[in-house]
N, C-alpha and C positions, 0 to 999 in steps of 0.2 A: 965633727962627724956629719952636719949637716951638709957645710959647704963641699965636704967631700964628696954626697953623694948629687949635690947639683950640679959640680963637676965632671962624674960620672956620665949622670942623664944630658949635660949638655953635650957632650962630646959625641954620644948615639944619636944625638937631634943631630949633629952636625954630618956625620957621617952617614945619615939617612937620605939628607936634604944632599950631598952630593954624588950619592951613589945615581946610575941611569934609573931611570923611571921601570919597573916590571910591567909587563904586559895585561893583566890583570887590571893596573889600578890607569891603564891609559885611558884618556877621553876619548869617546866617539865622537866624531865631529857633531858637530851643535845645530838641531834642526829649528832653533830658532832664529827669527827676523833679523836681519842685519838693524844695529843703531839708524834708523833715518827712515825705512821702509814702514809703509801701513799696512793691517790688514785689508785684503778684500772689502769687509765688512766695516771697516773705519774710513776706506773710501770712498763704499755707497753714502754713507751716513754724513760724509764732507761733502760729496756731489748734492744731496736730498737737502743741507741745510745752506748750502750757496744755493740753489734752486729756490727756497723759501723767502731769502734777503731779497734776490732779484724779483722776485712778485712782491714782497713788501716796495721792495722800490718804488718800482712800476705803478703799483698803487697811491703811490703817496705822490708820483708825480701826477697822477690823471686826479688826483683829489687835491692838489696845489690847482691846476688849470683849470677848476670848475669857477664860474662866473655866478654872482647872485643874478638871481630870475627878476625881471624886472615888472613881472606884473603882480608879484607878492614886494608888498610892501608893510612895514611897521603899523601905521593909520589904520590898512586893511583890515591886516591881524586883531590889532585890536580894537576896531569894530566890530566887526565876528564874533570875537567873545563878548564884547559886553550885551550883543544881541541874544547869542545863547545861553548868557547870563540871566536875561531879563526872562525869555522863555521860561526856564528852570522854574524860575519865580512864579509863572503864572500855572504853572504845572502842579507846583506844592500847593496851591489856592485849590485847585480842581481837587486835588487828593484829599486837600483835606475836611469838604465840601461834602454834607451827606449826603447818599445814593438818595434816589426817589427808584419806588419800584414803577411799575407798567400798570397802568390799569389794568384788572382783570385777572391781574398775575398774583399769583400764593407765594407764598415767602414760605 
C-alpha cells in the first residue's frame, strides 16, 4: 500500500516538473548584482582602504630614510641624566630641610 502510493505521488512530481512553467509562479528577472560586480559602497570602502596602504607605505618609507642626528649621541644622553639625576638628589635634601620662618613673620 505504501509503495503504491509513492508511486502515485511520484508520477505527479513528474508530470508537474514537465509540464510549461504557469505564469504565476515565473520569476521576474533578478535585480540582483551579477556574480563578480561590487557595490558602490564596497567600492568606496576598497578605494578608502588602498588609499590607507598607500599612506602606510609612504610613511614607512620616509621613516626607513630617516638618518640618526649626529649631535645626539649615547655619552650625551647619558650624561644628561645622570646630571638631572644628581639635581633630583639635591632637591630631596632641600625638601626635606626644615623651613626657617622670616623675621618678624607670625606663623
Amino acid at each position: 500500500k505504501m509503495n503504491r502510493g509513492n508511486e502515485v505521488l511520484c508520477k505527479r512530481l513528474m508530470a508537474i516538473s514537465k509540464a510549461p512553467p504557469s505564469s504565476e509562479f515565473r520569476q521576474a528577472p533578478s535585480k540582483l548584482p551579477k556574480p563578480g560586480t561590487l557595490s558602490n559602497q564596497a567600492l568606496v570602502r576598497r578605494r578608502h582602504e588602498q588609499e590607507i596602504v598607500k599612506g602606510n607605505l609612504q610613511l614607512f618609507k620616509r621613516l626607513q630614510a630617516v638618518k640618526p642626528s649626529s649631535d645626539v649621541s649615547r655619552n650625551k644622553l647619558l650624561k644628561d641624566f645622570e646630571k638631572s639625576q644628581a639635581c633630583g638628589k639635591h632637591l630631596r635634601k632641600v625638601k626635606d630641610m626644615p623651613q626657617r620662618t622670616r623675621p618678624g613673620a607670625t606663623a
